[in-house]
Backbone as a chain_set.jsonl record, in Angstrom:
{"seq": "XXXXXXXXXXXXXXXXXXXXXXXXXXXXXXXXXXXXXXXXXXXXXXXXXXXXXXXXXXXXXXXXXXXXXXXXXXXXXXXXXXXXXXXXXXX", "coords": {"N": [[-16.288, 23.904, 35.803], [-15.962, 24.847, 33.517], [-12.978, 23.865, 32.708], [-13.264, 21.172, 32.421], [-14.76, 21.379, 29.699], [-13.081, 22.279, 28.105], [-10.575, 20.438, 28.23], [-12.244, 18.004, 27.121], [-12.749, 18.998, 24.158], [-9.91, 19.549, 23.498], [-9.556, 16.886, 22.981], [-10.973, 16.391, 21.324], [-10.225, 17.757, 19.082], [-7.195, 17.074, 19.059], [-7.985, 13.962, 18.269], [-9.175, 14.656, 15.881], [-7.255, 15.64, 14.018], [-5.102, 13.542, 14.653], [-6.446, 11.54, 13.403], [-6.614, 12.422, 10.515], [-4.496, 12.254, 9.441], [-3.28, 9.962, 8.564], [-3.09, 8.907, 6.035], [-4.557, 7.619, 3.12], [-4.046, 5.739, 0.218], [-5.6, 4.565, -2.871], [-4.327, 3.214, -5.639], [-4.723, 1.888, -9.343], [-2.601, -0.784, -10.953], [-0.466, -2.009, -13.777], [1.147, -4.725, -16.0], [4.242, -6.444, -16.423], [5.504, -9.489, -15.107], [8.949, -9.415, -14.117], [10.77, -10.658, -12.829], [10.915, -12.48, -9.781], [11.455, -12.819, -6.338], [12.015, -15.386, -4.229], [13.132, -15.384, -1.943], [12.957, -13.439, -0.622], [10.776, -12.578, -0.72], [9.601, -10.933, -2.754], [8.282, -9.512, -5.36], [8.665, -8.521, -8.833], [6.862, -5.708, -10.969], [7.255, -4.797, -14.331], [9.577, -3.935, -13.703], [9.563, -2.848, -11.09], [9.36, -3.14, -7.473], [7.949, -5.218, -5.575], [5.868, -6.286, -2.378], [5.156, -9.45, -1.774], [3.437, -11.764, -0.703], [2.447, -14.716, -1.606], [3.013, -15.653, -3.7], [3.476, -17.606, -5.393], [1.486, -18.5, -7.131], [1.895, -17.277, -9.367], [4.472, -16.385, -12.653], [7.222, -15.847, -13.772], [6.687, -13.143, -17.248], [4.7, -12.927, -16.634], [1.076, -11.108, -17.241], [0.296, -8.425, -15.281], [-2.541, -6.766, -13.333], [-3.098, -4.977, -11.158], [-4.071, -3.963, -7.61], [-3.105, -1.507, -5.903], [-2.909, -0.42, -2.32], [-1.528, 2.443, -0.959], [0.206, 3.858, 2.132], [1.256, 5.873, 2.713], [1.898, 9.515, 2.196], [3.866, 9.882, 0.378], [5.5, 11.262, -2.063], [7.114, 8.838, -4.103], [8.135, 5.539, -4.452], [8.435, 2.979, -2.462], [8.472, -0.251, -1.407], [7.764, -0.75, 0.921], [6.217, 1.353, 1.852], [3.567, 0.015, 0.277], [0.766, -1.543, 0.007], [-0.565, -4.591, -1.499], [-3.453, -5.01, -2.67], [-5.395, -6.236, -4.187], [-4.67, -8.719, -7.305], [-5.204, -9.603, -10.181], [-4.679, -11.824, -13.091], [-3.916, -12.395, -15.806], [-3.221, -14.349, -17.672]], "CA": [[-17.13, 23.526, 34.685], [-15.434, 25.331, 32.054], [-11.67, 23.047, 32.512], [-13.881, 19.633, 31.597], [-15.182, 21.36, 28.295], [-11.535, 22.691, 27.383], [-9.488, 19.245, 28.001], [-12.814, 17.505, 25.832], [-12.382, 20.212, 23.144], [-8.899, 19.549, 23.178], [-9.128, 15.739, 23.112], [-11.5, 16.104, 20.063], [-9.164, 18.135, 17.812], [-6.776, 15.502, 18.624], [-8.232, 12.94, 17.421], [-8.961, 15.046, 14.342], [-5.768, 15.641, 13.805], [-4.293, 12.221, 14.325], [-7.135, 10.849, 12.006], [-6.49, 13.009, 9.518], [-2.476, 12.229, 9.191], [-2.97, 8.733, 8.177], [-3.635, 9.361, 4.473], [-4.075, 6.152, 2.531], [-5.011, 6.463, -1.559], [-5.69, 3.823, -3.865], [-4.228, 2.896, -7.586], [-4.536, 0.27, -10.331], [-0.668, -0.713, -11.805], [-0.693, -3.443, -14.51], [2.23, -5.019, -16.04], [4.508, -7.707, -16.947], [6.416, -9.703, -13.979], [9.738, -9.1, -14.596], [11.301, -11.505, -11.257], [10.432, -12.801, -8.501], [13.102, -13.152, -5.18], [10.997, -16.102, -2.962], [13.663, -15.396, -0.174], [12.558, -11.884, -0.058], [8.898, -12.377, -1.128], [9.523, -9.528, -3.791], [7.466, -9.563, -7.549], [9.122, -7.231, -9.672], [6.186, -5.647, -12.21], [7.821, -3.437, -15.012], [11.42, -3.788, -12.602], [9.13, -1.844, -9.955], [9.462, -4.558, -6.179], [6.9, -5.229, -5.155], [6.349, -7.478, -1.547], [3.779, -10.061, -2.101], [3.606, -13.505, -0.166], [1.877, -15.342, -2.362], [3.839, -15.258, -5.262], [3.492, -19.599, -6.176], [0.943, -18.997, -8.476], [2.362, -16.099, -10.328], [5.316, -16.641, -12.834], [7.528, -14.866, -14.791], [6.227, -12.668, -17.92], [2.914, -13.366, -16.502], [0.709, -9.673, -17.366], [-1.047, -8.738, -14.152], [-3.418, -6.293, -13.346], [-2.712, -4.489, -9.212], [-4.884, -2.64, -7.192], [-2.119, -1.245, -4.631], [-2.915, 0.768, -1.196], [-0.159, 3.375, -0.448], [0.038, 3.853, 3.303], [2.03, 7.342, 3.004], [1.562, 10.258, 1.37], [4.967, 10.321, -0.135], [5.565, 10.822, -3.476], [7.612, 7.963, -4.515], [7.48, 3.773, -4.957], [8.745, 2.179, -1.64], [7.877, -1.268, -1.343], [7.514, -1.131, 2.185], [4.353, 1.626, 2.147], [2.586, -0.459, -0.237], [0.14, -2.804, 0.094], [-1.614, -5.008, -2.845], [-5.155, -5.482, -2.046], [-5.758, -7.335, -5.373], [-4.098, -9.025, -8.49], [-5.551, -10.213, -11.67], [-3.785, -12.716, -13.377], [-4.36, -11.979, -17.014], [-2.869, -15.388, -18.455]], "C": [[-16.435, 23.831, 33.361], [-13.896, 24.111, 31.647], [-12.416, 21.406, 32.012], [-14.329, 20.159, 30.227], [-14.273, 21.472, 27.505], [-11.01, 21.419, 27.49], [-10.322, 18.467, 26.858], [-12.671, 17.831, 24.534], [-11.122, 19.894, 23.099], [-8.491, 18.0, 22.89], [-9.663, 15.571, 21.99], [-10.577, 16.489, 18.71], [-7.751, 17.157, 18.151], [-6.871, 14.303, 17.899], [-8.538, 13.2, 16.297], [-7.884, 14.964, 13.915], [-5.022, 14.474, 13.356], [-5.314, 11.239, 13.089], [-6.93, 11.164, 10.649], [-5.128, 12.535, 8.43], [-2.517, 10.924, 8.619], [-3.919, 8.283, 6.744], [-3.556, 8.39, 3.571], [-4.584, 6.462, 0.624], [-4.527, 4.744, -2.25], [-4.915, 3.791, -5.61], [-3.949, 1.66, -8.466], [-3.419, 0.47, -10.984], [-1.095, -2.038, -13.026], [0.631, -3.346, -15.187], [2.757, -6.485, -16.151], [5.284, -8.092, -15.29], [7.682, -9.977, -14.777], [11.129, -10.3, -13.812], [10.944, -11.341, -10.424], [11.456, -13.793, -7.474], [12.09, -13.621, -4.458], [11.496, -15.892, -2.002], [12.884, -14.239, 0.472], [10.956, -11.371, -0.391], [8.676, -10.981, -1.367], [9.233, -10.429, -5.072], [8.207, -8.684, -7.95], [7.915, -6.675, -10.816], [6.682, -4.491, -12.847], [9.183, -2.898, -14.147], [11.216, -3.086, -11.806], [8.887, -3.473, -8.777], [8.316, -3.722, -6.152], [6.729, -5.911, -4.048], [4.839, -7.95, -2.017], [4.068, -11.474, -2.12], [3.137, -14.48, -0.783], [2.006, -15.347, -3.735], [3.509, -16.576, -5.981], [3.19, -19.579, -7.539], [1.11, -18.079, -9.572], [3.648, -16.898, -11.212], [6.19, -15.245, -13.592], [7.34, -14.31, -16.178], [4.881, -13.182, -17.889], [2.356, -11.571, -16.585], [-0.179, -9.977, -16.135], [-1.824, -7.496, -14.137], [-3.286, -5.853, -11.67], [-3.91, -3.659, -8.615], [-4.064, -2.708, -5.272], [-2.718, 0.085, -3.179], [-1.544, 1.095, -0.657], [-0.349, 3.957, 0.629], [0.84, 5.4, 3.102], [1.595, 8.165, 2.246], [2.991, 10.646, 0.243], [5.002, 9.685, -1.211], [7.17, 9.784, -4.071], [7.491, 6.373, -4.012], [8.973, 2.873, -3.866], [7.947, 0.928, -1.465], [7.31, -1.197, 0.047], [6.255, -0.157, 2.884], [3.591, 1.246, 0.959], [1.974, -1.84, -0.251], [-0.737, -3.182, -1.263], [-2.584, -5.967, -2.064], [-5.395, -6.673, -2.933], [-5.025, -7.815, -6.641], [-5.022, -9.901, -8.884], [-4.854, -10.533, -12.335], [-3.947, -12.788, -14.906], [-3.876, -13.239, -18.304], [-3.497, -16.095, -18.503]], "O": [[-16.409, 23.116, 32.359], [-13.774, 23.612, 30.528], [-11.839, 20.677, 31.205], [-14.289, 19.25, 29.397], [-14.307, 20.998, 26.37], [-10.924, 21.069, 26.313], [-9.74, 18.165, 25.817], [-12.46, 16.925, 23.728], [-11.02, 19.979, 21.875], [-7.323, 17.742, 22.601], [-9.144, 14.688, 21.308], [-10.314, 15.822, 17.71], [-7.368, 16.482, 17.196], [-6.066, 13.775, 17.132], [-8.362, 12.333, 15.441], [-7.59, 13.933, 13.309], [-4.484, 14.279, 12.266], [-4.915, 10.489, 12.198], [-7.04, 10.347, 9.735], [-4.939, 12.512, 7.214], [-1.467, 10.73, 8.007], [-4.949, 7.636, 6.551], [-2.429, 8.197, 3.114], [-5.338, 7.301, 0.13], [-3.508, 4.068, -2.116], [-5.257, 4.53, -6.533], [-3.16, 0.731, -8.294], [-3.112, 1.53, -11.529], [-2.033, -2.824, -12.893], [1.289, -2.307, -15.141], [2.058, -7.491, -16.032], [5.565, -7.221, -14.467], [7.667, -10.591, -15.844], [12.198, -10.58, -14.353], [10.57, -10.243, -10.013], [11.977, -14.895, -7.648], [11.257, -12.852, -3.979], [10.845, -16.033, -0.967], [12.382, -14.106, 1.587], [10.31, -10.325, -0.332], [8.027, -10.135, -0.751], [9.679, -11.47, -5.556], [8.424, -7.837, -7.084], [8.032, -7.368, -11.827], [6.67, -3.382, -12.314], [9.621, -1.754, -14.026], [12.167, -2.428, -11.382], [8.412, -4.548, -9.143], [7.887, -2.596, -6.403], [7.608, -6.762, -4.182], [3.851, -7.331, -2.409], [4.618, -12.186, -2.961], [3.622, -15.5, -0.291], [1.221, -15.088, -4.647], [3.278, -16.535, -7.189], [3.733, -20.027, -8.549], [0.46, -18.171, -10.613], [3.998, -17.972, -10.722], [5.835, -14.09, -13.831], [7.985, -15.109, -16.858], [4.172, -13.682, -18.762], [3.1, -10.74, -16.063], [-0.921, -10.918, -15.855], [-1.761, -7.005, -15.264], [-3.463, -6.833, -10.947], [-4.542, -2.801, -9.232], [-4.224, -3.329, -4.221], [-2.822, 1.3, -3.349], [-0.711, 0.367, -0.117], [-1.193, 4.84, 0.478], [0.543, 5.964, 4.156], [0.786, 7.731, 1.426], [2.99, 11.595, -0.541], [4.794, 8.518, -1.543], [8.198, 10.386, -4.384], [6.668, 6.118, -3.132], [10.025, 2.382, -4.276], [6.726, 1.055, -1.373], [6.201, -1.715, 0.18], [5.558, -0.441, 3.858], [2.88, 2.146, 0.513], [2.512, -2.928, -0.457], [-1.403, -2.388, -1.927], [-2.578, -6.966, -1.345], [-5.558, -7.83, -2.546], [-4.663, -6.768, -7.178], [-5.567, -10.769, -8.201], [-3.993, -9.679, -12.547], [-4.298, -13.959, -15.044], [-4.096, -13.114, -19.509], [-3.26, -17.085, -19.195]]}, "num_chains": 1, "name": "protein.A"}
C-alpha cells in the first residue's frame, strides 16, 4: 500500500517540476524595420532579427508595434526563442 502512494507522490513532483521549467514571459518591442532577408524570413526592428513569415505586407522603415513571447528564460535576444504573437503596423 504504501509503494503505490510513493511512486504517485513521486510522479506528481515531477510533473511539477517539469511544468515549472518551461518559463515563457511576454513583452511589447516597437520600432522601425530596418531589413528584411525573404530567404531567411528575418525582419530586422532597430537591427534586432527577428523570424517572421509573413513579412509581404511589412516594408522597410515601416514603425511597428511587437508583442513577442520568449520561450527561455535567458537573458539575451536570440531569434530562435522568440516568438511574435502580434504586430501593429503603425503606417
Amino acid at each position: 500500500m504504501r509503494k503505490p502512494m510513493v511512486i504517485a507522490l513521486m510522479i506528481v513532483f515531477f510533473l511539477l517540476i517539469v511544468g515549472c521549467t518551461n518559463q515563457k514571459s511576454t513583452f511589447n518591442y516597437s520600432g522601425k524595420i530596418t531589413n528584411i532577408d525573404s530567404e531567411s524570413e528575418i525582419i530586422y526592428v532597430n537591427e534586432l532579427p527577428l523570424y517572421y513569415k509573413d513579412f509581404t505586407s511589412l516594408k522597410i522603415g515601416d514603425e511597428i508595434e511587437l508583442v513577442i513571447e520568449k520561450k527561455t528564460s535567458e537573458d539575451d535576444w536570440d531569434p530562435k526563442d522568440l516568438n511574435i504573437i502580434r504586430i501593429v503596423n503603425n503606417n
